[in-house]
LUMGU-759652 format. One line per 8 residues: for each residue z, x, y of C-alpha. Coordinates in Angstrom, 1 decimal. Layout:
Z,X,Y  ...
***
This chain:
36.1,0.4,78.0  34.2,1.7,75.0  31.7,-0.3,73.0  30.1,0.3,69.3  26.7,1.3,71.8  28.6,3.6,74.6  30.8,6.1,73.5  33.0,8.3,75.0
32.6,11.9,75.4  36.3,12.5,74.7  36.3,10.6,72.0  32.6,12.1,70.1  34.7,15.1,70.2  37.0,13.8,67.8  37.5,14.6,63.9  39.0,11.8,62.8
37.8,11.8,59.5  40.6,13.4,57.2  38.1,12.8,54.0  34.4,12.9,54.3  31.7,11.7,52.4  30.6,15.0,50.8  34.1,15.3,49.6  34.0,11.6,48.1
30.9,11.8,46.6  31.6,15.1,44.8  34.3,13.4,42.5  31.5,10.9,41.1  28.6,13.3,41.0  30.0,15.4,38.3  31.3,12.3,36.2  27.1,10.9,37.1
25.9,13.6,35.5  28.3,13.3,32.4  26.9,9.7,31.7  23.1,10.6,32.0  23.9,14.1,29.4  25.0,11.8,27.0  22.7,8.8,27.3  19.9,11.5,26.5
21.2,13.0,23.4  21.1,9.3,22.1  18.3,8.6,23.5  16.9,11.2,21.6  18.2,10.6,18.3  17.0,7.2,18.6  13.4,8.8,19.8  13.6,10.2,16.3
11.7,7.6,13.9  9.7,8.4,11.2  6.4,6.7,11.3  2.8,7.0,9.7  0.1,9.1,11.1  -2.1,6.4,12.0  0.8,4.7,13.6  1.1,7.8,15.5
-2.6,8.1,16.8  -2.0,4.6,17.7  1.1,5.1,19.7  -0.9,8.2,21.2  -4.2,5.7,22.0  -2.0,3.8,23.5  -0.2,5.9,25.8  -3.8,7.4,27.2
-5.3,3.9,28.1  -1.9,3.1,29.7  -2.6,3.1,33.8  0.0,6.0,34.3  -1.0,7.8,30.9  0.6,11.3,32.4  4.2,9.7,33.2  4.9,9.5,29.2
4.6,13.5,28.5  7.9,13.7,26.6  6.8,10.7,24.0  3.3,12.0,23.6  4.1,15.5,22.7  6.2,14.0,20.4  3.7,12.2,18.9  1.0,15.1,18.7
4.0,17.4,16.9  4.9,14.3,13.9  0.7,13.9,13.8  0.2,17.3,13.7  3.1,17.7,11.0  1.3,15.0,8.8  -2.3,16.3,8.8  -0.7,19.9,8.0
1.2,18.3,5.2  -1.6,16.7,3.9  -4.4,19.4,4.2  -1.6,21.7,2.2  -1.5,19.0,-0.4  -5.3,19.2,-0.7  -5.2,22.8,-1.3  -2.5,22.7,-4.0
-4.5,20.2,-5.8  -7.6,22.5,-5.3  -5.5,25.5,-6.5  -4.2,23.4,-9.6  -7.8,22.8,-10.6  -8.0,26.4,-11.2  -9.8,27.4,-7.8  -9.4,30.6,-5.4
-6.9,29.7,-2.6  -9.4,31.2,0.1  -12.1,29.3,-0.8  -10.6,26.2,-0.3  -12.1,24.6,3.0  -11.1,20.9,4.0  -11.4,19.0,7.7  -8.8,16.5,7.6
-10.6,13.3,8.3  -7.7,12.1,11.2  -8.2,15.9,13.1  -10.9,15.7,15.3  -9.5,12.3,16.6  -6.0,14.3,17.4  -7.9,17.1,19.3  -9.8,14.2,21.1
-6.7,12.7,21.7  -4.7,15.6,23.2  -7.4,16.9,25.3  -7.7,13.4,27.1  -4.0,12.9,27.5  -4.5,17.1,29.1  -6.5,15.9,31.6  -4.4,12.6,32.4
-1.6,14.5,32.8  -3.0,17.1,34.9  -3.8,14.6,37.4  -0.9,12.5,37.3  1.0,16.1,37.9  -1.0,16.2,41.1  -0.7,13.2,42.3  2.6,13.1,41.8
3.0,16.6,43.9  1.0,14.7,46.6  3.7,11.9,46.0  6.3,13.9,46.6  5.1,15.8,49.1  5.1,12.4,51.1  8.1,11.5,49.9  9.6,14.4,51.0
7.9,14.0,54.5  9.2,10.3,54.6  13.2,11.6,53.9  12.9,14.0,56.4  11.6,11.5,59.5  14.8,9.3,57.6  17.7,12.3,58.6  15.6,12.5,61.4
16.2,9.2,62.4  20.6,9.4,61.1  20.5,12.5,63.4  19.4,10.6,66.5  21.3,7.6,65.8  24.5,9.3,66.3  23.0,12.3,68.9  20.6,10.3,71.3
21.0,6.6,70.4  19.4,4.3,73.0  21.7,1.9,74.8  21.8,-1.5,73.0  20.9,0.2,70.0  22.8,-1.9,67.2  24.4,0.7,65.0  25.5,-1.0,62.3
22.3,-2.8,61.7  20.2,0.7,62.2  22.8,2.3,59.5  22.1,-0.4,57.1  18.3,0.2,57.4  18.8,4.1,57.2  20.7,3.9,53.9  18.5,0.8,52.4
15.1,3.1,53.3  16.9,6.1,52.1  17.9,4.7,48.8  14.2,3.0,48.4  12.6,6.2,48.8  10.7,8.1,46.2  11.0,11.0,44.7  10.7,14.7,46.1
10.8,17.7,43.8  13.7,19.3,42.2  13.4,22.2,44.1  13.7,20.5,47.3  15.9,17.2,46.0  19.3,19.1,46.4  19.2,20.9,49.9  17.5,17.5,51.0
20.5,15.6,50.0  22.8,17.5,51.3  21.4,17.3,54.5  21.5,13.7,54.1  24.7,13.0,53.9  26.1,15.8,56.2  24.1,13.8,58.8  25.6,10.6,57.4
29.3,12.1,57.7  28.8,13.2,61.1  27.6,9.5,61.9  30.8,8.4,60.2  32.8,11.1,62.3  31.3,9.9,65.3  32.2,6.3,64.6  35.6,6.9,64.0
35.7,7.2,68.1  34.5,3.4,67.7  37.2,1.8,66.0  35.4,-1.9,66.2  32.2,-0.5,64.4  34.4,2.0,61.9  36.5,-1.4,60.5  34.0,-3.1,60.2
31.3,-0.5,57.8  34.7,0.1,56.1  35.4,-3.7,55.4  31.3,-3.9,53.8  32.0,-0.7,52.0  35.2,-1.5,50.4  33.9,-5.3,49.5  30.8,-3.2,47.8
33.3,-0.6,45.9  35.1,-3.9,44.7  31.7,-5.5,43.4  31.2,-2.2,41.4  34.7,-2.2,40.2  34.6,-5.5,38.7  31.3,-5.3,37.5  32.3,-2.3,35.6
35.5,-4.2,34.2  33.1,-6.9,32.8  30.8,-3.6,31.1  34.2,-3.2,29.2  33.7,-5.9,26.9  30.0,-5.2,26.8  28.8,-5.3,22.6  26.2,-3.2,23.1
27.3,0.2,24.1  24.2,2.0,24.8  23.6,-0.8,28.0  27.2,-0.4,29.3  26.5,3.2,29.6  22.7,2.8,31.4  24.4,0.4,33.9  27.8,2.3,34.6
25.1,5.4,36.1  23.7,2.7,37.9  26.9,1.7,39.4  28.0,5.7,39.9  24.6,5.8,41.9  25.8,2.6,44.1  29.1,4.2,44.7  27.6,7.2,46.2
25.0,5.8,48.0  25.5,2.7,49.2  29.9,2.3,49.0  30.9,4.8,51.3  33.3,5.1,53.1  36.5,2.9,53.5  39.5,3.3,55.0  41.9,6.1,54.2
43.9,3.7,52.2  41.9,2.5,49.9  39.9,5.4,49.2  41.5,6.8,46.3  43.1,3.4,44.6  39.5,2.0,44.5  38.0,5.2,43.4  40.9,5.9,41.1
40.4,2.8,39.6  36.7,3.1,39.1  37.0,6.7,37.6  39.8,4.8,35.1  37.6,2.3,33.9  34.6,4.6,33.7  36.9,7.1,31.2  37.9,3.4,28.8
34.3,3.2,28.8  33.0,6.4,28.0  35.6,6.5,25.3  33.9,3.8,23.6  30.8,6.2,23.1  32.9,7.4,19.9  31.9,3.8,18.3  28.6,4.8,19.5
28.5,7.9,17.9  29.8,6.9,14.8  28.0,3.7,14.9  24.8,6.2,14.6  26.4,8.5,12.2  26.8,5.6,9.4  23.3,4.0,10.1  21.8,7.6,9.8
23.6,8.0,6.7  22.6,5.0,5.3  19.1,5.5,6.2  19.9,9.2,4.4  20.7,7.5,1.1  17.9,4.7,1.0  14.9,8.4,1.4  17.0,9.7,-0.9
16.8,6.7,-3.7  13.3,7.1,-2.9  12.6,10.2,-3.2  14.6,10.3,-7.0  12.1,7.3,-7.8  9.2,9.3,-7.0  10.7,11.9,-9.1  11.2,9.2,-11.6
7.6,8.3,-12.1  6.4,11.6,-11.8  8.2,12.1,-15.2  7.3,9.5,-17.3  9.5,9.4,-20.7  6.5,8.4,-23.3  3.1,9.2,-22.8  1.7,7.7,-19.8
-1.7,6.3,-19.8  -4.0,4.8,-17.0  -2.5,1.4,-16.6  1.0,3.5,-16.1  -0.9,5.9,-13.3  -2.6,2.9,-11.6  0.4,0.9,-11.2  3.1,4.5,-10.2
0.2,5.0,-7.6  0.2,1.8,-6.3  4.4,1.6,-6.2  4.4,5.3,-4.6  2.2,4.8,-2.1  4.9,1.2,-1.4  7.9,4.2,-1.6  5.9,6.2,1.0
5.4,3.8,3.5  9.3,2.4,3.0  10.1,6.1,3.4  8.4,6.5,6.7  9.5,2.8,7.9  13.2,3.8,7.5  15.0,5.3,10.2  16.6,9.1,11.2
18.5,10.5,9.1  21.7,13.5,10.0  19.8,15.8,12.4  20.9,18.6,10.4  19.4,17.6,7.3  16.6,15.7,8.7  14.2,19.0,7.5  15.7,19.2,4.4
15.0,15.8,3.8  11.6,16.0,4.6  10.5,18.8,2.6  12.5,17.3,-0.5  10.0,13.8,0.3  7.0,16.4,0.6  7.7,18.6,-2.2  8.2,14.8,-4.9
5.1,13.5,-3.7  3.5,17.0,-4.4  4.5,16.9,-7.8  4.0,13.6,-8.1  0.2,14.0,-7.7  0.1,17.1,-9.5  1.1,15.4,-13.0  -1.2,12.4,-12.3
-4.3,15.1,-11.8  -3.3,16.9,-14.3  -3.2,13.9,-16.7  -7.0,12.6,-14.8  -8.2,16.0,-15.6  -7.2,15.7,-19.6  -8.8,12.5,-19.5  -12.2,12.9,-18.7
-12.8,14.9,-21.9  -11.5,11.9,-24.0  -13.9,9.6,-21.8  -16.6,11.1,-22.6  -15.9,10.5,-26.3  -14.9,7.1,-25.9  -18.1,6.7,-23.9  -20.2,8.1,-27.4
-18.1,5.3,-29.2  -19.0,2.1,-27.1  -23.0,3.5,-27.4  -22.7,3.0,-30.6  -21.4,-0.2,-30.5  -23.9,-1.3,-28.3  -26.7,-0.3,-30.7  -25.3,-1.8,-33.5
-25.2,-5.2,-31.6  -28.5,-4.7,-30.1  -29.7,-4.5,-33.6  -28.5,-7.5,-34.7  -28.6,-9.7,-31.9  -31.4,-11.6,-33.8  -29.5,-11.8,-36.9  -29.5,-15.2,-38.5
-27.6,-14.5,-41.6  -24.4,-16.0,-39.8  -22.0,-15.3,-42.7  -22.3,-11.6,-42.3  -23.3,-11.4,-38.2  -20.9,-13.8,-37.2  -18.0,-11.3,-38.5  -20.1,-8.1,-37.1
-20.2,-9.0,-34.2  -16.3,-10.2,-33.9  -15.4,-7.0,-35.5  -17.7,-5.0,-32.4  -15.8,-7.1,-29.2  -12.2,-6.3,-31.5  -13.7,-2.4,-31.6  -14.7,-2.3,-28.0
-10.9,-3.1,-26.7  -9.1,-0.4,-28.9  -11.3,2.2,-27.4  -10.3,3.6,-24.3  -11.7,4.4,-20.8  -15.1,6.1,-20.1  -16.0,7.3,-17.0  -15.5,5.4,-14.1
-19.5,5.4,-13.4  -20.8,4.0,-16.8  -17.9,1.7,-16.9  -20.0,-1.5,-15.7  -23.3,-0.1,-17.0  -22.2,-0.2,-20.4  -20.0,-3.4,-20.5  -23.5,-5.4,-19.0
-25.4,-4.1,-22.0  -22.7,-4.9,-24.3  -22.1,-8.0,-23.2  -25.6,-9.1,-22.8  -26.2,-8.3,-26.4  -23.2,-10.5,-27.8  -24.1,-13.4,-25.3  -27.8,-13.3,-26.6
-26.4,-13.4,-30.2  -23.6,-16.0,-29.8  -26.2,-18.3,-27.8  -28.6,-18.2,-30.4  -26.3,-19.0,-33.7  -24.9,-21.7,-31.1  -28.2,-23.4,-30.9  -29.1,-22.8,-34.4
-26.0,-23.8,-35.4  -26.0,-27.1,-33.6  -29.8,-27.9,-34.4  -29.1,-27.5,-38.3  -25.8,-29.1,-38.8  -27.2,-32.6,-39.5  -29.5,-31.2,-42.0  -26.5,-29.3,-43.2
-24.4,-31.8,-43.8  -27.3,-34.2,-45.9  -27.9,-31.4,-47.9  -24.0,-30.9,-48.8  -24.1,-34.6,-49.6  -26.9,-34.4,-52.4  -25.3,-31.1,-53.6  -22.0,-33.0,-54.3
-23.6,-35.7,-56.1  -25.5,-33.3,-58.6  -22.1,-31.6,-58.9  -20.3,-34.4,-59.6  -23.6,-35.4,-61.9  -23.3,-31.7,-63.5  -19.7,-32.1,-64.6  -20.4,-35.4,-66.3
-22.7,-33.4,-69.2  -21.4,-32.7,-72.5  -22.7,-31.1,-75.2  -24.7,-33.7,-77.1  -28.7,-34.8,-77.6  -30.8,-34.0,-74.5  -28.3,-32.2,-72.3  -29.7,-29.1,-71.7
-32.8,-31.1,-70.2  -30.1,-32.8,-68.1  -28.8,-29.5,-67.1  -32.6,-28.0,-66.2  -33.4,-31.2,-63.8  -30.0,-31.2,-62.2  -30.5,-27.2,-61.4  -34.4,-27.5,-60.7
-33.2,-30.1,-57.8  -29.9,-28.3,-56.9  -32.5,-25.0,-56.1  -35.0,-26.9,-53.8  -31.8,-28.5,-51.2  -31.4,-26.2,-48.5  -28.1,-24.8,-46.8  -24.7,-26.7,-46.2
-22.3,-26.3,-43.4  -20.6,-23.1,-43.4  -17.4,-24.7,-43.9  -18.7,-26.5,-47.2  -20.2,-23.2,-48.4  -17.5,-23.0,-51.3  -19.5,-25.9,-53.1  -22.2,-23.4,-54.4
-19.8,-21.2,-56.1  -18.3,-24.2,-57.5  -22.0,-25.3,-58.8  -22.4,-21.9,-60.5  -18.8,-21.9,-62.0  -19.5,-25.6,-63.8  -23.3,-24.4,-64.7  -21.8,-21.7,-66.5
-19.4,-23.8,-68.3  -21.8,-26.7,-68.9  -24.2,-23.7,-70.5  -21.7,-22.0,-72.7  -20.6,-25.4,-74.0  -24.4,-26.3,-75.1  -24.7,-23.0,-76.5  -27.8,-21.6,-74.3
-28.5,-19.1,-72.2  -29.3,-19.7,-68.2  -32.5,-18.0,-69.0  -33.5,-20.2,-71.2  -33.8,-23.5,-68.9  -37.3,-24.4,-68.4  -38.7,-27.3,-67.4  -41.6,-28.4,-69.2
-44.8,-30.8,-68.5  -46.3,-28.4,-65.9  -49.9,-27.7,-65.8  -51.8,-24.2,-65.8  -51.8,-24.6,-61.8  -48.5,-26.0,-61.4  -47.1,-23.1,-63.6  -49.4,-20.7,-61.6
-47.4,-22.1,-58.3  -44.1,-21.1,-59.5  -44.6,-17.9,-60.7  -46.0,-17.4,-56.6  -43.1,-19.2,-55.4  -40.7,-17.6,-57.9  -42.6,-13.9,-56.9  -41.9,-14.8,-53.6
-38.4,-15.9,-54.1  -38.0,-12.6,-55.7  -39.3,-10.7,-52.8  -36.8,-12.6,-50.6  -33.6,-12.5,-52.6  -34.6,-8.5,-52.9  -34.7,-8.2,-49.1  -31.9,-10.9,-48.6
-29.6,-8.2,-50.6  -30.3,-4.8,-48.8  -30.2,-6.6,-45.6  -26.2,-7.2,-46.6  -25.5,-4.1,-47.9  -26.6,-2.4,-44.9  -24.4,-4.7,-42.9  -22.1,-4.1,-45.0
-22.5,-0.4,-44.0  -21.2,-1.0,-40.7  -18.2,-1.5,-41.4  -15.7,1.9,-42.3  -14.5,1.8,-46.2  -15.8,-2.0,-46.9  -13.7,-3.8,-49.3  -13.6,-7.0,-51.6
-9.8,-7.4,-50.1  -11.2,-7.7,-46.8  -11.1,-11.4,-46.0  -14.3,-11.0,-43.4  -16.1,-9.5,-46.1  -15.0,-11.3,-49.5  -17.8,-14.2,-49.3  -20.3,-11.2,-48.6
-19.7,-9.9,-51.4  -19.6,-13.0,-53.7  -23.0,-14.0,-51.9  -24.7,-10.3,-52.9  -23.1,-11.2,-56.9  -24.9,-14.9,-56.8  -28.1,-13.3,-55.5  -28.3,-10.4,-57.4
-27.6,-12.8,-60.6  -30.2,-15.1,-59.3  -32.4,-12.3,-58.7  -32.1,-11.4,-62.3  -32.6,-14.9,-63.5  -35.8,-15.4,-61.6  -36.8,-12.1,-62.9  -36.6,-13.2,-66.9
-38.2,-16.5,-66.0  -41.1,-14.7,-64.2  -41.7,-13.2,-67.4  -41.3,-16.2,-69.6  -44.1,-18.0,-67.4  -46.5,-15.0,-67.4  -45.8,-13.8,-71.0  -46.6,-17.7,-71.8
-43.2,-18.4,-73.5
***
């Protein structure tokens, strides 16, 4: 009687085993490798993402602090090449602008500001992966040891098993340690699994003499190739392609290690089956590839738009100034970012792409130096401009002849806004001393303003009833006298609101008619009954009077003097000019009635 533990030796003699494992397994390792070829050429054009340079230096920080910083070599080197492509892109930029500016090309120097932290970067990552090289080597190197003791162990089981030795429980164990086992170098990988599973197919061989044992590993493989087989049905349907591809490897790996054999029956139905539904679903990779195709050309488009608005505000249609530059910078730098945040594009014109982005955003910032450049000399003029404005309101921030400083100093802030930009260090300087010196004067006529309205507003009161007392006088007995009191008190009430100014004119207008209808001469009003000291007071106050009208009339014509070709058709400037006619007349009549009092007349 023969048992699973006690074989014959008739019957270990045997070859029983029309189809090996080695022979199996070599119709699914070819098909393995297909699957992985593929899944790395997407993997890589997925890899391939534009992103900024401090993103970059970030994914590379990142990678370094991770615990197994070596393991990522691929995705780091990729990083240090797009990092390294940005700083040379830039540091070129740099030098064009220096050249533009009308330097020598070698004696342009410039240490990008993000290099040293690349060079750091790289050097650490260096020595991380050095040592995670070695102790992967040591890994392996025990890994290797640990596979060998593992055919060691197949060997015996089916050369000098113990008796009792449970041989399908040890073969389970074999193949579960096998397949948990790390990894050995390439070098040494494909010898070592060879070995394997020669070992493993002379165990099968051997079982073959045990019929018992044989149907029943056949009956666990074949219920494990028919988990794999519906599993794989199921990763038909699968929406995302990319994963039904990762997991049908993963199932090719389970058929070869873990799934055989079976009986000679079902050997090439299940596997024939598998293979078909691995072909439906690589043929679905076709979506997958043109699934990528149309996003990447989309993606292509959108850098495109972008790049032909870059190009768009590089060439403005009118004459750009600052306000246009300030807001295209701020919009481009919004394209840039959008530019980088968008994903690959058509491997083959992924360069061409690039350089077309680099080569719009280098002319880009060439026109906007060039027109910063032109500037500065026009700056500097408009910067002479605003100094004289602000020494024109310094000079008259104490001004209290409102009806001429009032208009001055609207007509400066009105000035100030049409001229243009000055250098970007005098811009706050100036505006503090310009606005200091309109606040100083706008503060003052507020409080002078608001202190002498009441007084204002009497004294147009008593001005309206002389007027109104003025236009009552004819020409009959005893009013000239009339006309001499109501202009003797008209003279000694002070200022009205500026509003009510208009009655004075109004007062000279009817005086003059009143005059010309009595037949006399505004010179010759007197007012009699005065005494020698009386008469001596008002030739002082009228010498005095004098002296202030005379000073009251060059002090608005050299206001007026501010202002470029001064006019009567001005509407600022029209009452100024009425005012400098009533003085100057009053001027003269103060003059002729000087003389009257001194000549004794």
């Amino acid at each position: 009687m023969i048992t699973e533990n006690n074989l014959s030796e008739n019957e270990e003699n045997k070859n029983s085993n029309p189809k090996s494992l080695e022979e199996t397994s070599e119709n699914v390792v070819p098909q393995d490798d297909h699957v992985q070829n593929e899944e790395n050429e997407h993997d890589e054009e997925h890899e391939e993402v534009d992103i900024s340079l401090a993103d970059a230096l970030k994914e590379m920080e990142k990678i370094i602090n991770a615990p197994n910083a070596g393991e990522d070599f691929k995705k780091f080197n990729q990083l240090k090449e797009k990092a390294s492509h940005y700083i040379h892109d830039e540091v070129e930029d740099k030098k064009h602008e220096y050249t533009d500016a009308g330097n020598a090309p070698e004696n342009f120097s410039y240490e990008h500001p993000s290099q040293a932290k690349l060079s750091a970067l790289v050097n650490i990552f260096r020595e991380k992966h050095d040592a995670y090289q070695k102790s992967q080597e040591e890994e392996q190197k025990k890994n290797l040891e640990h596979r060998q003791n593992i055919i060691e162990r197949l060997k015996n089981l089916y050369t000098n098993s113990e008796p009792g030795t449970n041989l399908f429980k040890s073969i389970r164990e074999i193949k579960e340690d096998w397949s948990n086992a790390g990894q050995v170098a390439k070098s040494e990988f494909k010898i070592l699994n060879n070995n394997y599973f020669h070992h493993l197919n002379q165990f099968y061989q051997m079982l073959d003499l045990n019929k018992e044992f044989l149907e029943q590993e056949y009956s666990h493989n074949l219920e494990k190739r028919q988990h794999i087989i519906e599993r794989a049905k199921q990763l038909e349907h699968e929406p995302v392609i990319q994963k039904a591809l990762n997991e049908l490897q993963y199932l090719h790996k389970l058929w070869k290690e873990e799934a055989e054999p079976v009986a000679e029956e079902f050997r090439e139905k299940t596997w024939e089956e598998f293979k078909e539904i691995s072909n439906k679903i690589h043929e679905r990779k076709s979506e997958l590839s043109a699934a990528i195709e149309t996003e990447q050309n989309e993606n292509l488009e959108k850098k495109n738009q972008i790049i032909a608005e870059i190009k768009k505000l590089s060439e403005p249609s009118e004459n750009p100034n600052h306000n246009y530059w300030q807001n295209a910078i701020k919009r481009v730098e919004e394209l840039r970012s959008e530019f980088l945040k968008t994903g690959s594009v058509p491997r083959k014109l992924s360069n061409q792409n690039w350089n077309d982005f680099k080569t719009t955003l280098r002319a880009f910032n060439t026109t906007k130096n060039s027109y910063y450049k032109s500037l500065k000399g026009s700056q500097q003029a408009n910067l002479e401009e605003k100094l004289k404005l602000i020494q024109t309101a310094k000079d008259n921030q104490n001004n209290e002849e409102w009806d001429i400083a009032v208009p001055l100093f609207k007509k400066l802030q009105e000035d100030w806004k049409k001229i243009g930009h000055v250098p970007k260090s005098m811009t706050n300087k100036i505006w503090d001393e310009f606005r200091d010196a309109c606040n100083a004067f706008f503060n003052n006529y507020r409080e002078k303003s608001n202190a002498s309205t009441d007084n204002w507003k009497e004294n147009y009161k008593n001005k309206k009833v002389l007027l109104d007392e003025l236009k009552t006088v004819t020409n009959e007995e005893g009013s000239i006298e009339k006309i001499e009191a109501i202009k003797t008190a008209w003279n000694n009430i002070g200022k009205v609101p500026r509003d009510k100014i208009s009655i004075n004119t109004e007062f000279n207008k009817t005086l003059r008619e009143k005059l010309k209808l009595n037949k006399i001469n505004e010179l010759e009003l007197k007012e009699e009954g005065l005494s020698e000291n009386q008469l001596t007071d008002k030739a002082r106050k009228m010498k005095s009077q004098i002296s202030d009208l005379e000073a009251e009339i060059v002090k608005l014509e050299n206001n007026l003097s501010f202002f470029k070709n001064p006019s009567r058709e001005n509407p600022l400037l029209k009452e100024t000019f009425d005012s400098i006619d009533e003085k100057k007349a009053h001027l003269e009549t103060l003059r002729q009635n000087l003389h009257s009092i001194i000549a004794g007349e």
